[in-house]
MARLUM-480363 format. One record per residue (C-alpha): x, y, z. Coordinates in steps of 0.2 Angstrom, whole numbers, padded with zeros to 4 digits, always signed. Example, Ala and Ser with C-alpha at 12.3 -4.5 7.8 and 13.67 -1.06 7.14 Angstrom:
2
+0062-0022+0039/+0068-0005+0036/
END
This chain:
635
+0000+0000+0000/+0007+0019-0007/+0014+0028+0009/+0014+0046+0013/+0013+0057+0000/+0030+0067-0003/+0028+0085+0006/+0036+0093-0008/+0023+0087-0017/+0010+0093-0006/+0017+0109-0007/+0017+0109-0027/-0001+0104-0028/-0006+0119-0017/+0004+0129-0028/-0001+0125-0045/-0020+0123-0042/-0027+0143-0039/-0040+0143-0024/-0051+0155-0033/-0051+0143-0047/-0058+0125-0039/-0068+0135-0028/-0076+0144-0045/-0080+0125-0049/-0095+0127-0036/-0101+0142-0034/-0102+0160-0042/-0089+0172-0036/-0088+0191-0036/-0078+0205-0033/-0078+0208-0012/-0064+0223-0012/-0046+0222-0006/-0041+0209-0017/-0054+0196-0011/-0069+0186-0018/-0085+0181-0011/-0102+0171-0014/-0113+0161-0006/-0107+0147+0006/-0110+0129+0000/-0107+0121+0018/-0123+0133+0024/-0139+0140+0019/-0139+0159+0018/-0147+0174+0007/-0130+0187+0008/-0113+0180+0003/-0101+0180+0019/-0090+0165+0013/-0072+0175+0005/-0060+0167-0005/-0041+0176-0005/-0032+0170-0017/-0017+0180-0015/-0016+0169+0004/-0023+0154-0003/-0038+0153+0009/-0057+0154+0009/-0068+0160+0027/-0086+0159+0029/-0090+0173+0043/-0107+0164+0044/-0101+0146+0048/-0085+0148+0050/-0079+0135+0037/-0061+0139+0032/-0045+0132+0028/-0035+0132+0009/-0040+0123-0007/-0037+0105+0001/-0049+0110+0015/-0061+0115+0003/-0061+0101-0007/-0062+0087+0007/-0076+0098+0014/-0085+0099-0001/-0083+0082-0008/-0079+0072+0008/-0062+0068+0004/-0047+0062+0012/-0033+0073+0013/-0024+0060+0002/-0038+0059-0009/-0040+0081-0013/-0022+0078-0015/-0025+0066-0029/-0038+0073-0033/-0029+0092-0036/-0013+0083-0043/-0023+0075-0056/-0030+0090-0060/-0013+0101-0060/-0004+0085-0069/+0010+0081-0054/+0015+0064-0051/+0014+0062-0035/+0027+0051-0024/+0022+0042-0009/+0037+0042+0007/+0035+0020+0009/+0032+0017-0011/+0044+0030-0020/+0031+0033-0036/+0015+0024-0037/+0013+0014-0052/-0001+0004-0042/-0017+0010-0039/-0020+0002-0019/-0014+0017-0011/-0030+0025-0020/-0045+0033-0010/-0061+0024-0012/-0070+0040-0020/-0056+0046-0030/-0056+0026-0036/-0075+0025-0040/-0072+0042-0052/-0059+0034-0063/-0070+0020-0065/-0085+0032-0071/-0071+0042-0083/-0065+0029-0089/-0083+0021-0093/-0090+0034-0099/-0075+0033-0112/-0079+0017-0113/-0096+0020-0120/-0094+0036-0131/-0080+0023-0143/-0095+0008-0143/-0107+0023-0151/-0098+0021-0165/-0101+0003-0166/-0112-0009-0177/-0123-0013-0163/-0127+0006-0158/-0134+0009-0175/-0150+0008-0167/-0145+0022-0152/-0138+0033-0166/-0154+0034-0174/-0163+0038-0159/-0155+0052-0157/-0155+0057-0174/-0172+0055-0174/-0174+0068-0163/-0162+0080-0171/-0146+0077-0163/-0130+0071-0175/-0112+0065-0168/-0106+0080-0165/-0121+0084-0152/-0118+0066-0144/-0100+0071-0142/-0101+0087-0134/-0113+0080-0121/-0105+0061-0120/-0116+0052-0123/-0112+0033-0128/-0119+0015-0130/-0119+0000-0117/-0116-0018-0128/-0128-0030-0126/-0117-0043-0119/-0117-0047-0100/-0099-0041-0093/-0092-0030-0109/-0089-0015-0098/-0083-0026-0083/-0070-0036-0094/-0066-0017-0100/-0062-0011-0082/-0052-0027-0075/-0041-0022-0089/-0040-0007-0083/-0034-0013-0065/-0050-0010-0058/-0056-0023-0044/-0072-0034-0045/-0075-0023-0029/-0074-0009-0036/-0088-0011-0048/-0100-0016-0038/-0096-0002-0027/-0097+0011-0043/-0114+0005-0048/-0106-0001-0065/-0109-0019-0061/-0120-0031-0052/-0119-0048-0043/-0126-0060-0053/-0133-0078-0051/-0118-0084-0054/-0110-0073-0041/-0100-0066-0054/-0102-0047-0057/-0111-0041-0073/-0114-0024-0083/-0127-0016-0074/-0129-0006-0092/-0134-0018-0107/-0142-0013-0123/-0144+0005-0118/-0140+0022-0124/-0131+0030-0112/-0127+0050-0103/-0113+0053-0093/-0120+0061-0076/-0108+0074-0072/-0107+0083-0056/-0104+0104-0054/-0085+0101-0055/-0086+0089-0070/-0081+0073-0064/-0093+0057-0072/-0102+0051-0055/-0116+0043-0064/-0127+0038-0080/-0144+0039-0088/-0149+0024-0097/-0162+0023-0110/-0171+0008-0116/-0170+0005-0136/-0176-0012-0138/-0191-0020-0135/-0186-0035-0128/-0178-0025-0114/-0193-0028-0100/-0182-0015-0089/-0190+0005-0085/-0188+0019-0099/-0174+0027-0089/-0162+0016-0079/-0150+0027-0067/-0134+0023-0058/-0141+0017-0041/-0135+0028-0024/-0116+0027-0023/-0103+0035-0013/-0102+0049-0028/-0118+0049-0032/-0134+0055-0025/-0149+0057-0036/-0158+0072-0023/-0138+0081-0029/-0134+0080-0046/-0142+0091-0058/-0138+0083-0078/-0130+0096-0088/-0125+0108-0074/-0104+0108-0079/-0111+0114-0096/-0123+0127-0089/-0113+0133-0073/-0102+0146-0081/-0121+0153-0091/-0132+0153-0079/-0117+0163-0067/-0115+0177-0081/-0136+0177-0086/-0141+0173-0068/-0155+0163-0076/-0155+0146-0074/-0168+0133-0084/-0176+0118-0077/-0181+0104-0090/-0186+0086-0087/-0173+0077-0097/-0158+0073-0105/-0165+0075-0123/-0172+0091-0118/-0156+0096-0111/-0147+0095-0126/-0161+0101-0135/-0162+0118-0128/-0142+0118-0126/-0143+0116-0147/-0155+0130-0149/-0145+0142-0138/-0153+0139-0122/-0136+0135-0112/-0144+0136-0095/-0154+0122-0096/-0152+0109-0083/-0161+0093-0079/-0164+0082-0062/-0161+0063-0065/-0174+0053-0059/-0181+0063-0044/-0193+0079-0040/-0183+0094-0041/-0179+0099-0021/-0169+0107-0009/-0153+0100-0015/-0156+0105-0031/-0159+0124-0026/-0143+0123-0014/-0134+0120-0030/-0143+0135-0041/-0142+0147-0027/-0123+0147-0027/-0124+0152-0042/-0137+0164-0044/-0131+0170-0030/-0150+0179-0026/-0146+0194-0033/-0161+0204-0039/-0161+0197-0056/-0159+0179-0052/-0172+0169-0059/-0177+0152-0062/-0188+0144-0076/-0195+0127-0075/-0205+0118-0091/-0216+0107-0088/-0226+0096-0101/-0245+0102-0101/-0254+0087-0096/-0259+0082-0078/-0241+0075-0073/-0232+0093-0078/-0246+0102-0069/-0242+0091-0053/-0222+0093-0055/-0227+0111-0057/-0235+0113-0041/-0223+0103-0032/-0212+0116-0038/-0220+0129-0032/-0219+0122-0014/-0199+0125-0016/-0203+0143-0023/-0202+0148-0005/-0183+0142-0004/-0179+0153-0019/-0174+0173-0017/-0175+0172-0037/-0191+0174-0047/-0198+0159-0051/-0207+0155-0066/-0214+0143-0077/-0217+0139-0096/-0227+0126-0104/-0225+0121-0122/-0241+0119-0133/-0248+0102-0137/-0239+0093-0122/-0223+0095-0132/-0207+0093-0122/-0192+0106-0128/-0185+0092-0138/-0200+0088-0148/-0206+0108-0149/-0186+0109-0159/-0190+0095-0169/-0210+0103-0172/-0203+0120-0175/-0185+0123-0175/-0173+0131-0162/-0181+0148-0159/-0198+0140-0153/-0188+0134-0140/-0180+0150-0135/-0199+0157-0137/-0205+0146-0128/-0192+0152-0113/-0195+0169-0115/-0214+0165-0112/-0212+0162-0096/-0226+0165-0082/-0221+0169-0063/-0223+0152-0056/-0236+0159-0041/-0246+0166-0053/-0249+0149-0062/-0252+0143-0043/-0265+0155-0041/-0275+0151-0058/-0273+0132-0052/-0281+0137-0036/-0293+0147-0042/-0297+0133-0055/-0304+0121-0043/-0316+0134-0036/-0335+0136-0043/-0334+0157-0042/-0352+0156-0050/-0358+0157-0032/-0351+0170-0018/-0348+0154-0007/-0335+0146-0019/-0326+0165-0024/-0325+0165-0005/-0317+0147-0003/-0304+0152-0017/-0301+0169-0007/-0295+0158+0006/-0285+0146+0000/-0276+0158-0013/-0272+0174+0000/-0260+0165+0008/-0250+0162-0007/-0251+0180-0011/-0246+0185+0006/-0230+0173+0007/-0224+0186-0007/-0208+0196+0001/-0208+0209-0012/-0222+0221-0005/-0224+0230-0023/-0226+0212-0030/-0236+0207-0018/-0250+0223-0017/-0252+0219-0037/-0254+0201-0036/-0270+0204-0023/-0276+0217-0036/-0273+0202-0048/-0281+0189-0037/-0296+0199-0036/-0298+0200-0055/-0294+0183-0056/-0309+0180-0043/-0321+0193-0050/-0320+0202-0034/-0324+0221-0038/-0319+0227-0022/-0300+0224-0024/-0296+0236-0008/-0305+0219+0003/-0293+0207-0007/-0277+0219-0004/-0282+0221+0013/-0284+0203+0015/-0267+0198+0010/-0259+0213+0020/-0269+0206+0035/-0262+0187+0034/-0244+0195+0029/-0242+0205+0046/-0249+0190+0056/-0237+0179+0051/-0224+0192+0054/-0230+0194+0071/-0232+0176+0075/-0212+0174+0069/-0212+0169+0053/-0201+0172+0038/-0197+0191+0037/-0204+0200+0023/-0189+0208+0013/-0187+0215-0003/-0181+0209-0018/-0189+0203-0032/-0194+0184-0033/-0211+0178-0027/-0203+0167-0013/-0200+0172+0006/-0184+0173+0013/-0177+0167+0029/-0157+0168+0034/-0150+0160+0048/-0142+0170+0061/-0124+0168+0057/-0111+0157+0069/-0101+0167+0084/-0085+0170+0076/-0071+0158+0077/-0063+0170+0091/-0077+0168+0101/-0079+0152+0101/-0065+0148+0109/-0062+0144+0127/-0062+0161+0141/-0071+0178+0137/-0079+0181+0121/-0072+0196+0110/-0079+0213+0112/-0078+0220+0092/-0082+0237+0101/-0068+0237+0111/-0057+0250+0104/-0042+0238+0110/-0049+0220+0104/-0050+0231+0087/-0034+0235+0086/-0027+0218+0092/-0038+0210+0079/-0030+0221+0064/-0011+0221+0070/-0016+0201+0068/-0023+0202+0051/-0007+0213+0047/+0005+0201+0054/-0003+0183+0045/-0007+0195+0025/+0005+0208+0025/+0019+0202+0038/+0034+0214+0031/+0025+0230+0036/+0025+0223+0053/+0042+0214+0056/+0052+0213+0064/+0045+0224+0076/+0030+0213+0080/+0041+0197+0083/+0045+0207+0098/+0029+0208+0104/+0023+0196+0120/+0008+0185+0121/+0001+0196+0136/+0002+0213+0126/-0015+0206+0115/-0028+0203+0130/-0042+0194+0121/-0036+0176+0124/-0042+0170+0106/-0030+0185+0100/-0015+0179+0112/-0019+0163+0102/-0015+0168+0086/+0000+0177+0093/+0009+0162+0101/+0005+0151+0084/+0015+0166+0073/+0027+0164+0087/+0027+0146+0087/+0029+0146+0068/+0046+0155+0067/+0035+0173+0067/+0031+0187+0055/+0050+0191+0050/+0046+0170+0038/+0032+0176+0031/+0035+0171+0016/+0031+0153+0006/+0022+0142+0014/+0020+0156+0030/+0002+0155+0033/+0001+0136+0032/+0016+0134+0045/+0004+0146+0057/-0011+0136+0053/-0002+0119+0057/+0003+0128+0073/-0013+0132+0081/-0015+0123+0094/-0034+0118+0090/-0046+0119+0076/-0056+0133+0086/-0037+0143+0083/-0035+0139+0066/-0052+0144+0059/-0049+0161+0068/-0030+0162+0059/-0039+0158+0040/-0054+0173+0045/-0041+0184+0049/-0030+0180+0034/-0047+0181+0024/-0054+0195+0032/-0054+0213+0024/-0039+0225+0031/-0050+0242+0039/-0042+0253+0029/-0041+0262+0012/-0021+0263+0010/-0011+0248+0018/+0006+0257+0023/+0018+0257+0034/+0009+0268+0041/-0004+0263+0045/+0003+0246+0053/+0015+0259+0064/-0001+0264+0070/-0008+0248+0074/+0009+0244+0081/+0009+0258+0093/-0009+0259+0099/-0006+0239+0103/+0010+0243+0111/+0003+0259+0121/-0012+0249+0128/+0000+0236+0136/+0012+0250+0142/-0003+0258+0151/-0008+0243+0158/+0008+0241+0165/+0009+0259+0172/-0008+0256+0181/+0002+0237+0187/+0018+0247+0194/+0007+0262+0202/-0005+0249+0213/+0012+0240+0219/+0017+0256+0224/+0001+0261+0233/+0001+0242+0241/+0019+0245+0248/+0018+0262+0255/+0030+0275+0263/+0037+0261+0277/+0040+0247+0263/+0062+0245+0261/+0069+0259+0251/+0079+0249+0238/+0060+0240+0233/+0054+0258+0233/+0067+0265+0222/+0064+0249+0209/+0046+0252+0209/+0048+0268+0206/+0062+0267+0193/+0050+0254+0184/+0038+0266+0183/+0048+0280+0177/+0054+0270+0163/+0038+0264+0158/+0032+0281+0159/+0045+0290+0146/+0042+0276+0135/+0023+0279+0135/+0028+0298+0132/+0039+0294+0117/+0027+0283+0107/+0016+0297+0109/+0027+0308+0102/+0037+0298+0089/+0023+0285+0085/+0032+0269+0077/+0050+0279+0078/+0048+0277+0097/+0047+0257+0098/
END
């Protein structure tokens, strides 16, 4: 078995792969000032981004959570990785050959982590059967795709291949590959059969490459062509280690990078319909595999929508029973979204791929732009089951349908759907309906329920409170931000672990006790412990993170290597100042020390412990003077 992996090599992978680049993988990143990035954080829910990327340091923070650490940590957090395996991971990514302290280079695979093992197995199916499309046998899967409009070159850019027939054609494929019977079981590739030998779970089928947001293969979609073939329509990758139906979205590594720029995102029901609105300009569509679109899913879009005010998100649904249902049951999750929802439904209960083939690509892009805001087709739905022939049935739809409208955080939106509703209802009196909805709005404001806020979507909003900081989290008095002197503890830190050579080597000289919130003292005696500011080159901020004492430590040295520096010019002046006030603060503490010794001797206490109590205190007392006087020329 591979040993430890070669520090040096550590070190390289950390160097060659950017932070701001694998973590761009996940989620939409933006401009946060003072050469730092932020968006929403993936390891919580939340409505305003307070998760910063640096990649000048090499670190990301979440100010909410309080999730931190560099681009290993990210990706073990992320995926669930080992270190060894985000190691792998990164270096196969960054192209390093990675050598291993007990197994000098690996030429073997059993050193390999479980995850990072079942990926190759998916690359290198997936591969697999992209080359067997081009087979004989999968004359029959190219013309289904032909058939609806899609030529080689459509199947390459989305991957898709062919499963053989025969029983174990992909398994005979991987063990040649060095993969283990094990393995494939594991993956989902292959199953146990009669025999107890393991067999291509895929047989006979077209398939898609399921890709996940950083474009690894977890997965496949397989579709029935034959029919001798008594399995389902679709056949999917059963739950794995990599692969959770409830968090894969097919099509999102194509879309990501769109649906960022546009902050629009488009929900179709399947892969053909991916790729058809993909072909026809649409590059935000995005499909689940096999489940209800939930809460996983809108994780996923948030990140990169990031719920700005222009966010949106369109679903399409067929128009027949079952699309009005998965409508609905969209709906339901509207109230997790801070982007407008809406909905589209093409005529004749044609899906995207069959409007294209119907009418060619700009029937689908109309049928995009034709959107509906998803709670107005709710309330037409509601409204729908109502007889409003009769003043008992407008009343029954009145109440069903006003706490919809009231659940509306934008209030503009919100006064002009009751105005709506009571057209819809054939209310004349519109001022009872608004007043209605305003009514059921403030009670469940009173009773504690989701804040209303503005912003534009039809959904409510509801952040959680934020984590205590790291600092104050850790054991003894929690930090006082409004402490004038925690302040300036807390940016002499942040100066010492981002900008270290405006600060040395006068901060090296610096005690633990001169920073009095114990977090703080902390941090100092890790820089300490790490060799101090004056190395803060290379590897600097790793050697301090690896000298925490604690976990509680080192997440508050990555937020304060993260964390903006409070000013608009960082100088040496300005860390003089921070320097100074640090220093003086100590110094007074000290003079009010040496002055209660001296009141606690009094006039009868031995002259010689008088006269070095009082030369303390004179020394102490000029210093204080001149760092007045002279500011940093005075340490």
């Amino acid at each position: 078995m591979a040993g430890r992996i070669n520090d040096d090599d550590v070190k390289a992978v950390r160097d060659a792969v950017p932070i701001d680049a694998v973590v761009s993988e996940y989620l939409q990143l933006r401009n946060a000032g003072g050469g730092n990035l932020k968006g929403l954080c993936p390891f919580h829910d939340e409505k305003s981004p307070s998760f910063q990327v640096s990649p000048s340091k090499g670190f990301y923070h979440c100010f909410g959570c309080q999730a931190g650490g560099d681009t290993l940590d990210f990706i073990m957090k992320i995926d669930h990785l080992s270190f060894s395996e985000a190691v792998e991971r990164l270096a196969g990514q960054a192209g390093i050959t990675l050598r291993y302290e007990e197994g000098g280079y690996t030429a073997g695979t059993s050193g390999r982590g479980e995850r990072i093992r079942l990926v190759e197995a998916h690359k290198a199916a997936a591969l697999f059967y992209a080359e067997q499309l081009g087979g004989a046998e999968a004359e029959i899967g190219r013309r289904f795709l032909a058939e609806r409009g899609f030529d080689q070159a459509a199947a390459e850019h989305f991957g898709v291949g062919y499963s053989p027939a025969g029983w174990d054609h992909l398994t005979r494929f991987l063990r040649g590959k060095g993969f283990s019977d094990k393995e494939l079981i594991t993956s989902g590739l292959a199953q146990d059969s009669r025999s107890g030998k393991p067999i291509d779970r895929f047989r006979g089928r077209l398939m898609w490459p399921i890709r996940d947001i950083s474009g690894e293969v977890v997965g496949f979609g397989a579709r029935k062509l034959r029919d001798d073939d008594n399995g389902p329509k679709y056949l999917n990758t059963p739950e794995t280690a990599i692969y959770k139906k409830s968090q894969v979205l097919y099509g999102i590594d194509l879309a990501k990078k769109e649906i960022a720029k546009t902050s629009r995102a488009v929900v179709v029901e399947g892969y053909t319909d991916v790729m058809a609105c993909h072909m026809a300009g649409v590059t935000t569509a995005i499909a689940t595999c096999g489940t209800a679109f939930g809460g996983d899913h809108i994780k996923i879009l948030r990140r990169l929508l990031m719920d700005n005010a222009t966010a949106e998100v369109i679903f399409t649904f067929d128009g027949d029973a079952a699309g009005q249902k998965a409508a609905l049951r969209a709906f339901e999750d509207d109230q997790k979204f801070a982007a407008e929802t809406s909905i589209t439904i093409a005529p004749n209960g044609m899906d995207p791929c069959d409007l294209r083939l119907a009418q060619g690509d700009a029937a689908v892009s109309g049928l995009v732009e034709s959107r509906t805001p998803l709670f107005e087709f709710a309330l037409r739905h509601i409204v729908a089951r109502h007889n409003l022939e009769n003043p008992a049935g407008r009343a029954a739809a009145l109440d069903e349908a006003a706490p919809v409208v009231a659940n509306i955080k934008n209030i503009a939106i919100q006064h002009e759907s009751a105005v709506q509703l009571a057209g819809m209802l054939g209310i004349r009196d519109e001022q009872f309906v608004v007043k209605r909805v305003a009514q059921l709005a403030r009670w469940a404001r009173e009773r504690g329920n989701q804040p209303q806020q503005q912003g534009r979507g039809g959904g409510r909003s509801h952040e959680p409170a934020p984590a205590a900081p790291a600092a104050a989290q850790a054991g003894g008095p929690a930090l006082n931000l409004r402490s004038p002197a925690h302040r300036t503890e807390r940016e002499l830190l942040k100066l010492a672990l981002q900008r270290p050579a405006l600060v040395s080597p006068a901060f090296d000289a610096y005690g633990i006790d001169e920073f009095t919130a114990p977090p703080y003292a902390a941090v100092r005696q890790a820089i300490q412990d790490a060799g101090g500011a004056a190395q803060g080159t290379d590897d600097y901020l790793i050697r301090v993170r690896e000298a925490a004492p604690n976990d509680t430590v080192r997440a508050l040295v990555t937020e304060l290597a993260v964390e903006a520096i409070h000013a608009k010019t960082v100088d040496e002046i300005y860390a003089g100042v921070q320097l100074v006030q640090v220093r003086l603060r100590a110094v007074d503490r000290r003079v009010h020390e040496v002055q209660g010794t001296m009141s606690r001797l009094g006039p009868h206490a031995p002259p010689e412990q008088q006269a070095a109590v009082q030369e303390e205190l004179w020394v102490l007392q000029q210093y204080g003077q001149r760092l007045r006087n002279r500011g940093a020329e005075g340490l």
